[in-house]
C-alpha positions in Angstrom: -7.6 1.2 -20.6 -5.1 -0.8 -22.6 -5.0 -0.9 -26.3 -5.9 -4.3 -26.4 -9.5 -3.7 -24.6 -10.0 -0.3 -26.8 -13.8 -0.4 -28.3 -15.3 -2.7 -25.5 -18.0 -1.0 -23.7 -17.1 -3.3 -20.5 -13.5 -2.4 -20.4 -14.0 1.4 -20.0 -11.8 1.4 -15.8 -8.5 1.4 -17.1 -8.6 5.1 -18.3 -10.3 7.0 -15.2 -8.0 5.0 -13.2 -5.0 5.6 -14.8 -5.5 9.5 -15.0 -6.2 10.1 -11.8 -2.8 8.7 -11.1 -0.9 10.5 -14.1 -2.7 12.9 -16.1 -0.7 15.2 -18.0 -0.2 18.6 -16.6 -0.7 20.3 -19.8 -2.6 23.3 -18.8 -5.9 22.1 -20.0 -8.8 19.2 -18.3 -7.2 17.7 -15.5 -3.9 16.5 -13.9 -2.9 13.3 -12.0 -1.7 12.8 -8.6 2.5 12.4 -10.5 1.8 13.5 -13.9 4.9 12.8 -15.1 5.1 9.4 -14.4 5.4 7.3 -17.1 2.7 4.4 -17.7 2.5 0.8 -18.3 -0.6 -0.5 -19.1 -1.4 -4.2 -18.3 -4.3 -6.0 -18.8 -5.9 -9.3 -17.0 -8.4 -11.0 -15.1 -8.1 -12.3 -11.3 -10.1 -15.2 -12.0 -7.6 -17.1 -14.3 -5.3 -19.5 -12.6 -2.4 -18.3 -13.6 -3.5 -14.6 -14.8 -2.3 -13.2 -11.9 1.5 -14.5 -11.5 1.8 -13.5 -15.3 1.0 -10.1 -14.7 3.3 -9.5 -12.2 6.3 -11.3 -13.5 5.5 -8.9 -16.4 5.7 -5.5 -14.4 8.9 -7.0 -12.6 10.2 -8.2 -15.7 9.6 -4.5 -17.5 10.4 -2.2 -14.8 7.3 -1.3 -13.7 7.9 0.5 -10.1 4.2 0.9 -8.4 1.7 -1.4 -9.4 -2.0 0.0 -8.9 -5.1 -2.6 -8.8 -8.8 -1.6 -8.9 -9.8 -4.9 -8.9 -10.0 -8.2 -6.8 -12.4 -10.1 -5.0 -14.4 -9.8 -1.4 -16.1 -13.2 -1.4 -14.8 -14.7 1.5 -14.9 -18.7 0.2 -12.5 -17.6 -2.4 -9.3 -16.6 -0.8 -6.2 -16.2 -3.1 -4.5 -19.8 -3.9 -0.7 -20.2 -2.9 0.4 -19.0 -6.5 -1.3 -15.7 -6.6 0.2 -14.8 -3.1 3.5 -16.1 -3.8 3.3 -13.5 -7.9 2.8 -10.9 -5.2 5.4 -11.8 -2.6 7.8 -12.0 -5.7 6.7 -8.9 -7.1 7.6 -6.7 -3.6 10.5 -8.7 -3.2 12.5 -8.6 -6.4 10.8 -5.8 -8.3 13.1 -2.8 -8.8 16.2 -4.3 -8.6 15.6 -6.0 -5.3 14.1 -2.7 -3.6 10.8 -4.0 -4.2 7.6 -3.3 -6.2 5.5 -0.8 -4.7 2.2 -2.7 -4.6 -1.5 -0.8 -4.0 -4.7 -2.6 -4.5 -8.2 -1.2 -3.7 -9.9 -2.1 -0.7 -13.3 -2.6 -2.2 -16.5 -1.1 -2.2 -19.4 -3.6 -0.6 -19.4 -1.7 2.6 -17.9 -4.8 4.5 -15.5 -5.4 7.4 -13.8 -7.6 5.1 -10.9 -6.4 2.6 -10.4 -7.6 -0.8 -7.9 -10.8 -0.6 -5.5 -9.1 -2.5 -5.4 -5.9 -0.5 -4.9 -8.2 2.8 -1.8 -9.9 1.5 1.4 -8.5 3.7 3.0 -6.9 0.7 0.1 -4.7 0.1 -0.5 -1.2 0.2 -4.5 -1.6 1.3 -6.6 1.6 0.5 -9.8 2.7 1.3 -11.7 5.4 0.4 -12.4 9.1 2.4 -14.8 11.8 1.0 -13.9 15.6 0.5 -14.8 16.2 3.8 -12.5 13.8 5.7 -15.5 11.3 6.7 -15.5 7.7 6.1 -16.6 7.0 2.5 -19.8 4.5 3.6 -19.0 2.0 0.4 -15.6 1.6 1.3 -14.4 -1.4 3.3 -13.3 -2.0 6.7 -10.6 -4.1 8.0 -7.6 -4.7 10.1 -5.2 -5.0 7.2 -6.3 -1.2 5.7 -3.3 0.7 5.3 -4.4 4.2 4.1 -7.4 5.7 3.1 -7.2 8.7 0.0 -10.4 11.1 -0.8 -12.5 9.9 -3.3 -16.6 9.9 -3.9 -19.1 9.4 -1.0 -19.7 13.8 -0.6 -18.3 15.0 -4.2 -17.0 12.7 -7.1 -13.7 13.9 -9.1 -13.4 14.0 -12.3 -11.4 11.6 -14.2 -10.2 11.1 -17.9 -13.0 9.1 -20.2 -12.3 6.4 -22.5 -13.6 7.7 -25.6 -16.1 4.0 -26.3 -17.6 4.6 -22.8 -20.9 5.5 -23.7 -22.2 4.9 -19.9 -24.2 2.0 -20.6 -24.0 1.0 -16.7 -24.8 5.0 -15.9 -28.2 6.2 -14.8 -29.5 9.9 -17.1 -29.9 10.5 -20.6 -26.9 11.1 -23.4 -23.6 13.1 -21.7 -25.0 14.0 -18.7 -25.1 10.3 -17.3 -21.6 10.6 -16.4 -21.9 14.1 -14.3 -23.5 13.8 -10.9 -24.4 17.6 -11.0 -26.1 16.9 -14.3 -23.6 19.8 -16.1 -21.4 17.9 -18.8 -17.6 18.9 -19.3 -17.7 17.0 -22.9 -16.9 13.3 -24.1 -13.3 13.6 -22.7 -14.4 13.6 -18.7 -16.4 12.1 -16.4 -17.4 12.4 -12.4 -15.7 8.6 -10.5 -15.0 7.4 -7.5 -15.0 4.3 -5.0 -11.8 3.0 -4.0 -10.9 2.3 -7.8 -10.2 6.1 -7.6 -8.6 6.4 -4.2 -5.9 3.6 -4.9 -4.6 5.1 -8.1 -4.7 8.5 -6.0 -2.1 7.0 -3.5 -0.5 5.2 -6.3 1.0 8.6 -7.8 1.8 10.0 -4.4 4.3 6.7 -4.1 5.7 7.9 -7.9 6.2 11.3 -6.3 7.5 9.7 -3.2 10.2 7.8 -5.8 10.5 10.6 -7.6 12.8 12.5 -4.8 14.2 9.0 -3.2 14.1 6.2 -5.7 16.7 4.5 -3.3 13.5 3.7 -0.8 12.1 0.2 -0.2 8.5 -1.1 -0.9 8.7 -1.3 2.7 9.8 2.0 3.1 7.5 3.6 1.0 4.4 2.2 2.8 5.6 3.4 6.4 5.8 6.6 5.4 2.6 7.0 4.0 1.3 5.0 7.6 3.5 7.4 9.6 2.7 10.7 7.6 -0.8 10.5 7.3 -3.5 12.6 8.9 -6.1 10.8 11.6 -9.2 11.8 10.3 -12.8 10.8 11.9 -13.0 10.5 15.4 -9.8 10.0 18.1 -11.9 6.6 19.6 -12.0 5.1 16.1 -8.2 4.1 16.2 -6.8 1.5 18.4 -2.7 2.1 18.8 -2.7 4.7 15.4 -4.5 2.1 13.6 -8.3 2.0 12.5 -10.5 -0.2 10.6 -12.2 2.7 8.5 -8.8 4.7 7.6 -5.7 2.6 8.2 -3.3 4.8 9.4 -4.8 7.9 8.2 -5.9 9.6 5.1 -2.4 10.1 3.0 -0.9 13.2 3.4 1.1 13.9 0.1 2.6 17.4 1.1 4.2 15.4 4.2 5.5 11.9 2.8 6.9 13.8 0.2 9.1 16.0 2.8 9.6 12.7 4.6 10.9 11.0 1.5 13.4 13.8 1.4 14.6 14.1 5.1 15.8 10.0 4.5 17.2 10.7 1.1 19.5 13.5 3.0 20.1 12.0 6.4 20.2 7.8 5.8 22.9 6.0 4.4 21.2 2.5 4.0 23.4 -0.3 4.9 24.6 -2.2 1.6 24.1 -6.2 2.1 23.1 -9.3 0.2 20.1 -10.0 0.4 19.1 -13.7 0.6 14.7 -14.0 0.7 12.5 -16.6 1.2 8.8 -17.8 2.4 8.2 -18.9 5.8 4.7 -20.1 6.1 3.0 -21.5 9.4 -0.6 -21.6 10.6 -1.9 -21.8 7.1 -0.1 -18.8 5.7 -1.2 -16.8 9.6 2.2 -15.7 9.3 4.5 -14.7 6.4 7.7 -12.9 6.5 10.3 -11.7 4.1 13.6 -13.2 5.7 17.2 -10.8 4.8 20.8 -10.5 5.9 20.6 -8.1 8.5 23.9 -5.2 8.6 25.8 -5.7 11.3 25.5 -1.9 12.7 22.8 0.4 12.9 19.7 0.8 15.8 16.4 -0.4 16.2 13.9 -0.4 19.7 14.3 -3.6 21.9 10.1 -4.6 22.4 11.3 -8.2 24.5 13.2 -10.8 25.2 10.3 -14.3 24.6 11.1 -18.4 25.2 8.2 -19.3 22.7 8.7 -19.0 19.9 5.0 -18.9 18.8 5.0 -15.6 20.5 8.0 -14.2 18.2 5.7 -14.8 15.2 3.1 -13.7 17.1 4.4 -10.1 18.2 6.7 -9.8 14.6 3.7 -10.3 12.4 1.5 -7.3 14.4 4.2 -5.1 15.0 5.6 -5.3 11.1 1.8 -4.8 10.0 1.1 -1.6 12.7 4.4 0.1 12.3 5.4 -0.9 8.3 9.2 -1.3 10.0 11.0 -4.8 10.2 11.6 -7.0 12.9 14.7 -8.3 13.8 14.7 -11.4 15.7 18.0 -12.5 17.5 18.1 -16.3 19.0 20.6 -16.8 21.9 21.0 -19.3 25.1 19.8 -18.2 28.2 20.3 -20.9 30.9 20.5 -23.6 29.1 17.2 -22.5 27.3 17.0 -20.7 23.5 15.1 -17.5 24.1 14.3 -15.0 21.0 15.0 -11.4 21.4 12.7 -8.7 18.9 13.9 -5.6 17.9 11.9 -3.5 15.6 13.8 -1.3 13.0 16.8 -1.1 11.2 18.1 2.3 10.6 21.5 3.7 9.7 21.5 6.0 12.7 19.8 6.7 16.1 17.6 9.5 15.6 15.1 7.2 12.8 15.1 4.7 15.8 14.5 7.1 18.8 11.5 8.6 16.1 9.8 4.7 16.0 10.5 4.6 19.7 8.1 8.0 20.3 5.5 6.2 17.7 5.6 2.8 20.0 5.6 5.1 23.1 2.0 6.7 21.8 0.8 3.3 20.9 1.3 2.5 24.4 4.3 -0.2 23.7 7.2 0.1 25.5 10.9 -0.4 24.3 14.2 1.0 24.2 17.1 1.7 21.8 19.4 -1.1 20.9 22.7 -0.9 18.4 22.3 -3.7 16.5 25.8 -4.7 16.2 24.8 -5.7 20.3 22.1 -7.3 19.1 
């Protein structure tokens, strides 16, 4: 937790959740996902007005590259006003330099089919929770707009740093042991944790480790390869075109994201343009898209050629949220009539495009390969 809570017996999250991300790997206790991350503690509330937009013009402001929240709200008459969305919208857009702000938040633990507000937004990394034997954590929530799910509790807790004024006044048991579920302390450093508070941070350092070998990838980037690396746990009927409600795309695979990190550090030479963003809001914020210069070369999978263009937002919006890649749209006369065509993807070279075309192929969405430069 950060200095400025230290001594408060209700601000005792920070510290669990910050280890499990980072923890020193020191040889003694425990270690964090990236634990040699560096940290920036920030502290706030979701309810203020304005709490929110200050926060994240803060980590933008002072170079913060991931930003992990355990906190938010699952009440659905309180969805987030237009400035909270637009402090996150900023944050992914023009954090890092213009690469983006790797943003996590937790899913939420009310065992709902209905994700925390912030975890829903389109510039989120959503996370749920899995237990140590690759089964739906029952607390953890259930939604469309999941991304990933990470082991935490629901079979077996971890164990997580301790703030040292935590005395586990919340905790059932007597003295130490209220913080161990196997009722054996490790000391009044420790503690056993869980819910999606833990499994965010979790994912959180695998995206530091993910920078850590490719600093050059996008937020955008960064959350399609954890989508497209992770392992389908539960059961094959549970996901509809790669995608289910209970684990997103899969619990997170470090090992592989890692390796896939690399392979585009070696083999992708990203396309060097201005960049020129902005907010496009229709339906009541149904659809929202980050709007960029597109370079005139590279490939991407044709999905179709539409004459409504209720259907371009439509199809963009589902195929950006399922496959983490962008959509191009490009808007040309056919017959007199102004028809959009949709290509999803915009890599340096063919073989990243012909890989999305196998993952549309398994989804059951056909396509082909188009050069955008005949776009």
């Amino acid at each position: 937790s950060s200095r400025i809570l230290q001594g408060d017996p209700q601000f005792t999250h920070g510290t669990p959740c910050a280890s499990v991300a980072l923890a020193s790997s020191n040889g003694t206790g425990i270690v964090g996902a990236a634990p040699n991350a560096k940290f920036m503690p920030v502290s706030g509330t979701s309810f203020s007005l304005r709490a929110t937009e200050q926060m994240f013009d803060y980590c933008v402001k002072n170079g913060a590259d991931i930003i992990s929240c355990s906190w938010g709200t699952t009440d659905p008459n309180f969805s987030l006003s237009p400035l909270k969305e637009q402090a996150i919208a900023r944050a992914a857009r023009e954090g890092r330099n213009g690469k983006g702000c790797i943003i996590l938040f937790a899913a939420g633990n009310d065992d709902r089919d209905f994700l925390n507000f912030y975890a829903a937004h389109p510039d989120v990394i959503a996370v749920g929770a899995s237990t140590s034997k690759d089964q739906h954590a029952s607390y953890s929530n259930r939604g469309r707009e999941l991304s990933v799910c990470a082991p935490s509790n629901g079979d077996w807790p971890i164990i997580a740093a301790r703030a040292w004024w935590d005395q586990g006044t919340t905790q059932r048991g007597i003295g130490d042991f209220r913080f161990w579920a196997d009722g054996r302390s490790r000391g009044d450093r420790y503690k056993h944790f869980g819910g999606t508070s833990s499994s965010c941070p979790l994912v959180a350092g695998i995206c530091a480790l993910l920078l850590s070998v490719n600093p050059d990838l996008t937020a955008r980037e960064v959350k399609e390869i954890l989508q497209s690396t992770a392992d389908k746990i539960g059961q094959p009927w549970e996901y509809v075109n790669g995608h289910s409600e209970k684990y997103g795309y899969g619990r997170v695979n470090a090992d592989r994201a890692v390796a896939e990190a690399m392979r585009r550090r070696e083999t992708r030479t990203p396309p060097r343009v201005d960049e020129v963003t902005t907010t496009i809001q229709s339906g009541q914020g149904l659809f929202r898209f980050s709007v960029s210069k597109q370079a005139p070369h590279g490939w991407g999978v044709q999905i179709g050629v539409f004459a409504e263009y209720g259907n371009v937002l439509e199809q963009a919006e589902k195929l950006e949220r399922q496959f983490g890649a962008p959509v191009v749209v490009s808007i040309l006369e056919s017959g007199g009539k102004t028809v959009y065509k949709v290509i999803l993807g915009a890599y340096s070279n063919r073989e990243e495009a012909r890989s999305l075309l196998q993952r549309l192929n398994q989804a059951g969405i056909e396509g082909f390969l188009r050069g955008l430069s005949d776009a």
